[in-house]
N, C-alpha and C positions, 0 to 999 in steps of 0.2 A: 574413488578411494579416499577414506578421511587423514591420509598423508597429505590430502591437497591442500587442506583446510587447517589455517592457521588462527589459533585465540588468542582472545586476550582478557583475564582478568581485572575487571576497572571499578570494584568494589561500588556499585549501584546497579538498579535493575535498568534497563536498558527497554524503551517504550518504540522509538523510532532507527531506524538506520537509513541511511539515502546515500547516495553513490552524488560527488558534483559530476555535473552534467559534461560532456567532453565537446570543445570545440564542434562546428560542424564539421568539419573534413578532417580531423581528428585520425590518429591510425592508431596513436596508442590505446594502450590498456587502459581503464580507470584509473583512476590515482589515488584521490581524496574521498572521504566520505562524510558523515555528518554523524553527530548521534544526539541524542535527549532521552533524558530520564527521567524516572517518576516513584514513586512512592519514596524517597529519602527526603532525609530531613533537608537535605542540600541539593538539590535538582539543579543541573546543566546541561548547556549543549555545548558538543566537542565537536573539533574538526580532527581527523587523523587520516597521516598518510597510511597507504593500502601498506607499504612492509616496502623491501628495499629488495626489488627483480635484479638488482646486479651481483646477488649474493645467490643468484641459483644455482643449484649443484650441478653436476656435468650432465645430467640427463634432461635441465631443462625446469627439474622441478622447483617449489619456490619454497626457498625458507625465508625466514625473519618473520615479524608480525607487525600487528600494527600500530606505529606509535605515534603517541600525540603530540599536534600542532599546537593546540591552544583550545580553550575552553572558558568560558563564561555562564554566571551565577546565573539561573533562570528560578523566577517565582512560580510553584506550581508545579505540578505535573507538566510533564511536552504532553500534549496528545496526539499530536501530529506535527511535521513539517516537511517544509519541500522545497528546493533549492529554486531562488527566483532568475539566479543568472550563475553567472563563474564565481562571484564573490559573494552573493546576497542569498540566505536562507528563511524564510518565513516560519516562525514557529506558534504552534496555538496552544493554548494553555488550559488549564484546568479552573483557573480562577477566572476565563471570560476574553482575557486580553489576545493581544496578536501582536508581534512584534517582528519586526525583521533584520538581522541581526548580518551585521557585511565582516566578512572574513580579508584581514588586511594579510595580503601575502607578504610585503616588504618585511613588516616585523612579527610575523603572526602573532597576531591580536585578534579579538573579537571584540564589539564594540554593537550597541542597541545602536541600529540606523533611523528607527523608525518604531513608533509604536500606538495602537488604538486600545485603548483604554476598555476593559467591559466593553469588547467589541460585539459580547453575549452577556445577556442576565437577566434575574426575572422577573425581577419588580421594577427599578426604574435604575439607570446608569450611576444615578447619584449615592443610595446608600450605599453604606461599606462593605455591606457582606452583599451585595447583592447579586456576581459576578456567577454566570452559567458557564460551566466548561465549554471550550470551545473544544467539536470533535474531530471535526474535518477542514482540512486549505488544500487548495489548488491551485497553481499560480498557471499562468499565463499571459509573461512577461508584456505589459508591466501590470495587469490584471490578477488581483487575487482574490478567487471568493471562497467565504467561511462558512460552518455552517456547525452549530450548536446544540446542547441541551435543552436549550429554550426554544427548540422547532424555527429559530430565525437564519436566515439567509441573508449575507452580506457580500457586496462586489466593491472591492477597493481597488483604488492604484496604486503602484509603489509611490507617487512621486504626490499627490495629492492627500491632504490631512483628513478630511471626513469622507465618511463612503459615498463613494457615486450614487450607491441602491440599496437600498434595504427593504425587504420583504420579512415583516414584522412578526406573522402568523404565516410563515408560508408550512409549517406542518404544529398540526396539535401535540405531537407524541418526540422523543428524542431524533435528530437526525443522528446518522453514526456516522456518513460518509459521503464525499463530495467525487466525482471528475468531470471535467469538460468533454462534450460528447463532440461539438465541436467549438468552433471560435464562438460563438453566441448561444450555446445550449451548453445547460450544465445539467448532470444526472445526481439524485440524492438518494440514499437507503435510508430507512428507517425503523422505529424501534417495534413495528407493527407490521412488518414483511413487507413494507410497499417498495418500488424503487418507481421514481418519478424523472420526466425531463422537464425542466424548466427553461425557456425561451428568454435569453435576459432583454432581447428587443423588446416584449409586449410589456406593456403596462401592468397589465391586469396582475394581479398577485396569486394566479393559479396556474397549477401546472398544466402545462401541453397534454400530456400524457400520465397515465397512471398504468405500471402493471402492479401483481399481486401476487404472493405465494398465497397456493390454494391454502384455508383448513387452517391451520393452527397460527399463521400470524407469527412467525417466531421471526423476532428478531434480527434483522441486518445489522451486516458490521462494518463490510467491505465492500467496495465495489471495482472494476476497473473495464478498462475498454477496449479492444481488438482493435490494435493500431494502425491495420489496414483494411478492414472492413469494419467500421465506425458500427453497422446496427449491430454488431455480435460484443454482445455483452454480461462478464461475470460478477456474480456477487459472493459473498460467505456468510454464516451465520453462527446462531449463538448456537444450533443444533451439529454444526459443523459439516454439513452440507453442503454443497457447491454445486449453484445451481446458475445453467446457461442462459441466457436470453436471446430472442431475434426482437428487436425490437420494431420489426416492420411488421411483426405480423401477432397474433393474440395480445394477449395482458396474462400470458403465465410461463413460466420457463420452458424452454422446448425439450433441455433435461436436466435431470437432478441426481446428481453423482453421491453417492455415498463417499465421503469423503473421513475426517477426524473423530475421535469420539469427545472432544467439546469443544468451545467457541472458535471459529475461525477467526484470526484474528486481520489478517492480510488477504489479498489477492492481487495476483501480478503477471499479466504478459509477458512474455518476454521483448523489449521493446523492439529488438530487430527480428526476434524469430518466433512469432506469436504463435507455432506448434507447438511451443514451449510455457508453460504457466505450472506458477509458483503459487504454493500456499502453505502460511505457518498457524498454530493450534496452540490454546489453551493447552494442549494432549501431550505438549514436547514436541512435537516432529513436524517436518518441513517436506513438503510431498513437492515432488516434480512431475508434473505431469505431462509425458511426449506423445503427443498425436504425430509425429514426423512419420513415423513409418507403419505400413500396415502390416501387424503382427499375425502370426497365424493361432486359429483357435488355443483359446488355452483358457484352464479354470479362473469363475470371473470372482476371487478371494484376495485377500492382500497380506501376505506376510510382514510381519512387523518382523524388526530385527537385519540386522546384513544389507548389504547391497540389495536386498530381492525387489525384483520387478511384480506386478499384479497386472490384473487385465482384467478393465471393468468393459463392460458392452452399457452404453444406455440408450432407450429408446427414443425416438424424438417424432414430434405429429407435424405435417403438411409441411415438407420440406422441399424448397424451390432449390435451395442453393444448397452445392453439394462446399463445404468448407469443411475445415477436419474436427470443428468444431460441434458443425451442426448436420452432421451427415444421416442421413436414413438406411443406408448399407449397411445390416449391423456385422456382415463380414468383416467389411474392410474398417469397421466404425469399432476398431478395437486400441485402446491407448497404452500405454506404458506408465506403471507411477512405481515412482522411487522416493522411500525415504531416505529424504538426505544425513537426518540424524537417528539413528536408530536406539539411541541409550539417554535421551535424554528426557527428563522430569520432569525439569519444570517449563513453565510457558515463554514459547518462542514467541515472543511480541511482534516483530516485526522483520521485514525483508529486503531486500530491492536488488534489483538482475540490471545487469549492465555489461556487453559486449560479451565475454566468457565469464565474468564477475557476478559471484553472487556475493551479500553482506546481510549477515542478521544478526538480532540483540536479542535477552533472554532474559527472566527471573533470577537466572544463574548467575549473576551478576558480572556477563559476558559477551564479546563480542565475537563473532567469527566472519573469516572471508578465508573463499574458495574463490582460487584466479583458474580452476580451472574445470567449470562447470560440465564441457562437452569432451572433457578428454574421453 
């Protein structure tokens, strides 16, 4: 119910949202989140608390919203970021750079920790305009790799000034998006439907693996990884598609979901309950997609508007492993998707799921969090 979901008006368009990461043994709720924006004349990243849970009304529900910590001038468009620890957030930019930026709890501040200059661009580091957006970072701590307009791939550390590695020409065409498949593979999409693993052990500056979207080549945007079974892997695109992977087996998605009617902008597991994935659109709307339970036959359509559930069936070839993901029962291989915003316009940029917490940004010049994703 959009009772649950609290905004906030913050007069810029909103590129990223990320949730900081909670302690390992952690019981609470999220807390903090992160933001960066883009197309204004004044581009920053924010920290804000999620709203204040001790103001819940007697049934539990959550008021207040979310208000800001602190915030800091960023050059550029965010394109991306991603929180490297409790305090430290990595943000990549439009002009090329990377920077990582430590959140001081004591007096909330934000403060540049660290930053690599044209860590992307296409002529040489040195001229001034020379600087290729950076589209994609992935940290894993103290490992961060980047990954650009200019088809280059970069593995840095937080604590070390020049990159470990750079793979110069590791694609001819734009990369859109970066994750780590595990500690020494990293996965990249690109502007020509490929998605590739790259091996950061081997020398050689070609990727391991290459798969393909058959036929038309459209564009990747997003990518992300099935947190407990590592070869199940989704991407999105600029056709707004969502299309699954086995990566153990072919070089083409096992299926392809009708999803948005334009660019996907996000895609997201849910990190502890990966029957759960999240995708936001170019189109306004934010789909939740639940494989948890097997629903019984019903038209395979999607209502836009309301709470309405939809039930897509998709087919999938040479299926070993039955996961909810990549099942070949098209009985039981039926999902649940829910628009979570059903009225809205303009492009939902970005997302990120944490515990019952989901947190997105928008064109709207707007921020939303719902503490209570599974009520």
């Amino acid at each position: 119910a959009m009772e649950d979901v609290s905004a906030k008006f913050v007069s810029q368009k909103i590129s990223r949202t990320r949730w900081r990461p909670l302690p390992a043994a952690a019981l609470q709720s999220p807390d903090l989140f992160a933001t960066g924006s883009w197309d204004n004349e004044d581009n920053r990243v924010s920290i804000w608390s999620a709203g204040d849970l001790g103001n819940a009304g007697l049934n539990g529900e959550y008021h207040g919203e979310p208000h800001l910590l602190c915030d800091i001038q960023h050059n550029g468009d965010v394109m991306d970021m991603q929180f490297l620890d409790q305090e430290r957030i990595v943000v990549a930019s439009s002009t090329g750079t990377v920077t990582i930026f430590r959140h001081h709890q004591n007096n909330q501040t934000l403060s540049a920790n660290h930053r690599w200059e044209k860590a992307h661009y296409h002529v040489d580091q040195d001229t001034s305009c020379g600087g290729a957006a950076c589209t994609g970072v992935v940290c894993n701590n103290p490992e961060i790799v980047t990954v650009g307009e200019d088809g280059r791939i970069n593995l840095f550390r937080a604590d070390q000034k020049d990159a470990v590695r750079t793979i110069d020409n590791a694609d001819s065409s734009t990369l859109h998006a970066v994750t780590f498949l595990r500690t020494t593979e990293i996965l990249t999409v690109n502007s020509i439907g490929q998605l590739k693993i790259w091996d950061l052990r081997q020398q050689r500056n070609e990727p391991s693996q290459i798969f393909s979207l058959a036929g038309d080549r459209v564009p990747l945007h997003c990518v992300d990884r099935h947190p407990n079974q590592q070869h199940i892997v989704a991407t999105g695109g600029q056709d707004g598609m969502l299309s699954i992977w086995d990566i153990r087996q072919g070089t083409m998605p096992v299926s392809l979901l009708n999803a948005h009617e334009a660019e996907m902008w996000e895609v997201h597991f849910h990190p502890s309950d990966p029957d759960h994935l999240f995708t936001c659109s170019e189109d306004g709307s934010l789909w939740h997609w639940d494989t948890s339970t097997s629903v019984s036959e019903k038209p395979s359509f999607l209502h836009q508007g309301g709470r309405s559930t939809a039930y897509l069936s998709h087919s999938t070839i040479n299926q070993s492993v039955v996961s909810a993901w990549l099942s070949n029962d098209p009985t039981k291989d039926r999902m649940e998707i829910t628009n979570l915003i059903p009225n809205q316009t303009l492009s939902v940029n970005s997302l990120d799921v944490l515990g019952p917490c989901l947190v997105y940004g928008t064109d709207a010049e707007a921020i939303y969090v719902n503490r209570q994703l599974f009520a």
